[in-house]
C-alpha positions in Angstrom: -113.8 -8.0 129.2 -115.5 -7.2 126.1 -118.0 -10.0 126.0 -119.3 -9.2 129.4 -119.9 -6.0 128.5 -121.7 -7.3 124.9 -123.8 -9.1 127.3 -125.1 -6.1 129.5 -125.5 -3.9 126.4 -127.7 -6.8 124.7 -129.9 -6.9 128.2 -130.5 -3.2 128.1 -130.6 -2.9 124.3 -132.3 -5.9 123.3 -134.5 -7.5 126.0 -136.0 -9.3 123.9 -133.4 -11.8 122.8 -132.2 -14.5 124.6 -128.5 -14.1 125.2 -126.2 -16.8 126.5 -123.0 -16.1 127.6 -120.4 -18.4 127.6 -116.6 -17.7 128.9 -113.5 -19.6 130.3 -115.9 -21.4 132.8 -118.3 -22.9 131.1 -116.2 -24.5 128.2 -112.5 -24.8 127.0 -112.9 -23.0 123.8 -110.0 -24.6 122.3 -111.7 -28.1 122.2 -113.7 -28.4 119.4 -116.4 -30.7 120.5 -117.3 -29.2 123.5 -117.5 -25.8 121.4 -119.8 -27.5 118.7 -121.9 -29.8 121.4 -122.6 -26.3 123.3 -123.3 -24.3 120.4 -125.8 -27.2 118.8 -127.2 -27.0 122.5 -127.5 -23.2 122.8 -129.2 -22.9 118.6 -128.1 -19.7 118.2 -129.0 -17.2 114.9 -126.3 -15.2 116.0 -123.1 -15.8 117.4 -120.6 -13.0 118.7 -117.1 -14.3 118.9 -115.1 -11.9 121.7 -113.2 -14.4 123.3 -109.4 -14.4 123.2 -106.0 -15.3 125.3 -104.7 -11.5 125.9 -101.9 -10.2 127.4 -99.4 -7.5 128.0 -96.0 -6.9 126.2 -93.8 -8.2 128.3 -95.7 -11.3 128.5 -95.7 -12.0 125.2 -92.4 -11.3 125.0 -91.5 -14.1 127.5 -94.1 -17.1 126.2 -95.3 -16.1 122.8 -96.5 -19.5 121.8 -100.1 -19.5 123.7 -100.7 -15.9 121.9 -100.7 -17.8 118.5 -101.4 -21.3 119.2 -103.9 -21.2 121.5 -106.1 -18.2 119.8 -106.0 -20.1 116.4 -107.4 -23.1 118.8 -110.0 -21.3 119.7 -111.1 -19.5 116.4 -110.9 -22.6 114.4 -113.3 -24.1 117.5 -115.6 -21.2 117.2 -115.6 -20.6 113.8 -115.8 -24.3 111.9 -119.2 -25.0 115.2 -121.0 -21.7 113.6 -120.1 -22.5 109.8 -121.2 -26.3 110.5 -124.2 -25.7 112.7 -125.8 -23.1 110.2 -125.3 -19.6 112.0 -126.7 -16.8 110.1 -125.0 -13.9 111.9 -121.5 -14.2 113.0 -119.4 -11.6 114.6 -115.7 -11.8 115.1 -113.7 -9.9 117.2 -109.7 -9.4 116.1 -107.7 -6.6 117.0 -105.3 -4.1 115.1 -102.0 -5.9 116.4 -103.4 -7.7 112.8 -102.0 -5.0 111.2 -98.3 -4.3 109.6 -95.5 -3.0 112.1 -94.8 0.3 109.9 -98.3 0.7 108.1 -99.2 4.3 108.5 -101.7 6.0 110.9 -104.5 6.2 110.7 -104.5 3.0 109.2 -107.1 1.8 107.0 -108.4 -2.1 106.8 -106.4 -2.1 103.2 -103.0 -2.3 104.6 -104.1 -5.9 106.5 -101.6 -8.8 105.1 -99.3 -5.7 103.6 -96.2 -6.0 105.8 -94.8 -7.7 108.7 -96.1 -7.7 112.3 -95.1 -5.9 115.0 -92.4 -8.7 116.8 -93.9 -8.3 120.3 -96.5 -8.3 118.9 -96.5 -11.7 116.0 -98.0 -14.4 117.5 -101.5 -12.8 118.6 -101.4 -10.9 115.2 -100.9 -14.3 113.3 -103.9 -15.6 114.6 -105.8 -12.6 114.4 -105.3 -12.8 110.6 -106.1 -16.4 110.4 -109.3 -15.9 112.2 -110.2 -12.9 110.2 -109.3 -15.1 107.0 -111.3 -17.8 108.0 -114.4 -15.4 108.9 -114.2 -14.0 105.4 -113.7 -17.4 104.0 -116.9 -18.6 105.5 -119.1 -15.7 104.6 -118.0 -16.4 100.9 -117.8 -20.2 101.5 -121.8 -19.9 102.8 -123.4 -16.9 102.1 -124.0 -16.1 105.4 -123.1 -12.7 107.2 -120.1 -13.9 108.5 -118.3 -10.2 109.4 -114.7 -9.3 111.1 -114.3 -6.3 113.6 -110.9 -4.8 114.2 -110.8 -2.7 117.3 -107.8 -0.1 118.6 -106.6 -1.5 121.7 -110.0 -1.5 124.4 -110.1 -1.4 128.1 -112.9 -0.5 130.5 -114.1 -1.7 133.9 -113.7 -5.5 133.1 -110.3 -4.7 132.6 -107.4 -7.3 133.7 -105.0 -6.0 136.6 -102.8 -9.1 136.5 -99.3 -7.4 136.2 -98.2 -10.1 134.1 -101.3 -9.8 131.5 -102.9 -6.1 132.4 -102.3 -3.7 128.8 -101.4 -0.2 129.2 -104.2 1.6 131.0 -104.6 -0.7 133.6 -101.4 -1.1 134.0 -100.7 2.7 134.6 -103.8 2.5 137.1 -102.4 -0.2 139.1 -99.0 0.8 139.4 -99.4 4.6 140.4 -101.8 3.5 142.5 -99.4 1.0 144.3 -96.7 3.4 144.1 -99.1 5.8 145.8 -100.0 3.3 148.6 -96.7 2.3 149.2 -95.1 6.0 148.9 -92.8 5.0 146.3 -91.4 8.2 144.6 -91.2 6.9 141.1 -93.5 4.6 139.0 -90.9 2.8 136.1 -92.3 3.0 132.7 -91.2 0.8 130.0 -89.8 2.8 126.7 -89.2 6.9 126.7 -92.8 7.5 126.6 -93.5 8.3 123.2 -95.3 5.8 121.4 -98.8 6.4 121.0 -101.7 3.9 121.3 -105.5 4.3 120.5 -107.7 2.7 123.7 -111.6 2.4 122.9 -114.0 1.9 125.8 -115.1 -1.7 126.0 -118.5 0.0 126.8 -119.2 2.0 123.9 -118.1 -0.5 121.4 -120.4 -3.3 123.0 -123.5 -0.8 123.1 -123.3 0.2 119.7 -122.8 -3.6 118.5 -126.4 -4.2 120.4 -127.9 -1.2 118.7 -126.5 -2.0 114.9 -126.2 -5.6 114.5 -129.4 -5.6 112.6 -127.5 -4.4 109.7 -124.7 -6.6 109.9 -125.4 -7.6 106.2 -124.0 -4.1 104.8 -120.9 -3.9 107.0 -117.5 -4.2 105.2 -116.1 -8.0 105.5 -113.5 -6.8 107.8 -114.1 -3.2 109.4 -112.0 -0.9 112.0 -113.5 0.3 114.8 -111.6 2.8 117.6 -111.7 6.1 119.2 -110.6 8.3 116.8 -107.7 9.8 118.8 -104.5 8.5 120.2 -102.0 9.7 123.0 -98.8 8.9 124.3 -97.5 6.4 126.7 -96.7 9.2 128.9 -99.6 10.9 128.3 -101.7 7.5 129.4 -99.4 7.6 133.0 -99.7 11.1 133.2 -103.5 10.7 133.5 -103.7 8.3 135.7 -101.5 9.6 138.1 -103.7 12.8 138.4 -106.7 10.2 138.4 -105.1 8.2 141.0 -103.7 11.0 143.0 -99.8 9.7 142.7 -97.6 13.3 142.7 -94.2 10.9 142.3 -92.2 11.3 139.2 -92.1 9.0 136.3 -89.3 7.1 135.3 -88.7 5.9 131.9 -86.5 3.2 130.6 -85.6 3.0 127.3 -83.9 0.2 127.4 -87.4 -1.9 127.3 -89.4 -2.5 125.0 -92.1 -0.1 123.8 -93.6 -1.5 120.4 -94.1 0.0 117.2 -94.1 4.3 117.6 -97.7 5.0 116.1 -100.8 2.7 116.5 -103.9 5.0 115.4 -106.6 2.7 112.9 -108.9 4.4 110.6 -112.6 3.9 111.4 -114.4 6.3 108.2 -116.3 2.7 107.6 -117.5 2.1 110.8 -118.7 5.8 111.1 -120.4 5.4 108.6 -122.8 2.5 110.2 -123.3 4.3 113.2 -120.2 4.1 115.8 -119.6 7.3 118.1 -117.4 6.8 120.9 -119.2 8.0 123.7 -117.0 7.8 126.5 -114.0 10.6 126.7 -110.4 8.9 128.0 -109.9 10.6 131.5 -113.5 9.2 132.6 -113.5 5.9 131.1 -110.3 5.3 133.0 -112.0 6.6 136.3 -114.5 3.9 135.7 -111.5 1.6 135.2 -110.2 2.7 138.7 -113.4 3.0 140.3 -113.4 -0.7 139.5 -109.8 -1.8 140.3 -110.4 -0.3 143.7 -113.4 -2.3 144.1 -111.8 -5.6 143.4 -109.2 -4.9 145.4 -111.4 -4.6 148.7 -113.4 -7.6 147.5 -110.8 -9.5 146.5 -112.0 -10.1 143.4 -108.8 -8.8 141.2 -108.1 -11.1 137.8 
């Protein structure tokens, strides 16, 4: 999701420069010579690492292995092809399930490696931190601007709508929206509601990476990046079902999981090099929709 959006923000931002994209399809990031043979290929001055085996909570619950194993795969991949092949410019992409279960909100990039993950949460967290570790270990280990971006939790039109990998948002699209094709009176929510996540558009984050990568050499090793706001579970379903037009009730279990109660990461730093979320909640998550509904008549739902 967020690389294709990097790549549409560099073709409006930055015409210029030759981009090449590469996902899923063209290699098996997890193999380490393909990764280095296509990189040596490709000569890139800067690489922008956005790729990552995601998934929803109750998927991680059920087969947490791939969220550590197969992310450190692919970091390691990524990571050792740039340091070896001379990269000057390296961008990774981690996430702020790297950050303790109980650290305070807003939390700041001090509190990384100060507690224990979140459990639902451990495996993609552990690797997180190991590629975020090895990022810093190569900028010290070369020189180079080697730099590490923790985002809140993103979603946007590139979204996934796979029940069994979707996060929140599109999650809360998809099933008030079936609910409301199906005229089902309730939509089941897992938890009582209250937690509150932070959701940054994919968008906004990959636009103001095209507009300030220039001065990638002053950014912060490792550096927070999010919306500035968070809301509640409920709060998240209670938009969408006005966006979606689902007038059912919701009904909460608290027997399931719902993760840690507060996720909300401070981004002063990355203020302070330019970020402004430009894109409010309620109409990044009509995009979202606008999008779901056009994969569903296409067919083209991931």
């Amino acid at each position: 999701m967020l690389g294709s959006s990097i790549a549409e923000s560099w073709a409006a931002h930055r015409s210029s420069d030759d981009v090449v994209e590469v996902g899923r399809r063209e290699v098996d990031l997890r193999n380490a010579e393909d990764v280095s043979a296509l990189m040596a290929a490709a000569k890139p001055d800067l690489v922008v690492h956005a790729a990552a085996f995601v998934g929803g909570i109750g998927d991680k619950l059920s087969r947490p292995l791939p969220y550590l194993l197969d992310n450190v795969a692919i970091d390691r991949s990524v990571i050792n092809a740039a340091v070896e092949l001379g990269v000057d410019r390296f961008v990774y992409i981690a996430s702020a399930a790297a950050y303790p279960a109980l650290a305070p909100s807003p939390i700041s990039e001090e509190r990384l490696f100060d507690g224990a993950l979140e459990p639902a949460n451990e495996g993609y967290g552990l690797a997180k931190l190991t590629g975020l570790t090895a990022t810093r270990y190569a900028a010290d280990q070369t020189g180079r601007a080697f730099r590490g971006l923790l985002p809140s939790n993103l979603y946007g039109p590139r979204d996934t709508f796979d029940p069994s990998r979707a996060h929140l948002i599109a999650s809360t699209l998809r099933k008030t929206h079936e609910a409301k094709v199906s005229g089902q009176a309730e939509v089941e929510v897992w938890g009582d509601g209250t937690a509150r996540r932070e959701f940054t558009f994919a968008p906004d984050l990959a636009q103001w990476l095209a507009q300030e990568i220039d001065d990638i050499e002053s950014w912060p090793t490792a550096m927070n990046i999010g919306a500035g706001q968070d809301h509640s579970v409920q709060e998240f379903y209670e938009m969408a079902a006005e966006i979606v037009g689902f007038e059912g009730k919701l009904s909460f279990d608290p027997s399931k999981p719902s993760g840690v109660p507060q996720r909300l990461i401070d981004s002063t730093h990355a203020r302070a090099h330019g970020w402004r979320p430009r894109t409010s909640l309620p109409d990044g998550m009509r995009a979202c929709y606008e999008s779901y509904l056009s994969q569903s008549m296409n067919g083209e739902l991931r």
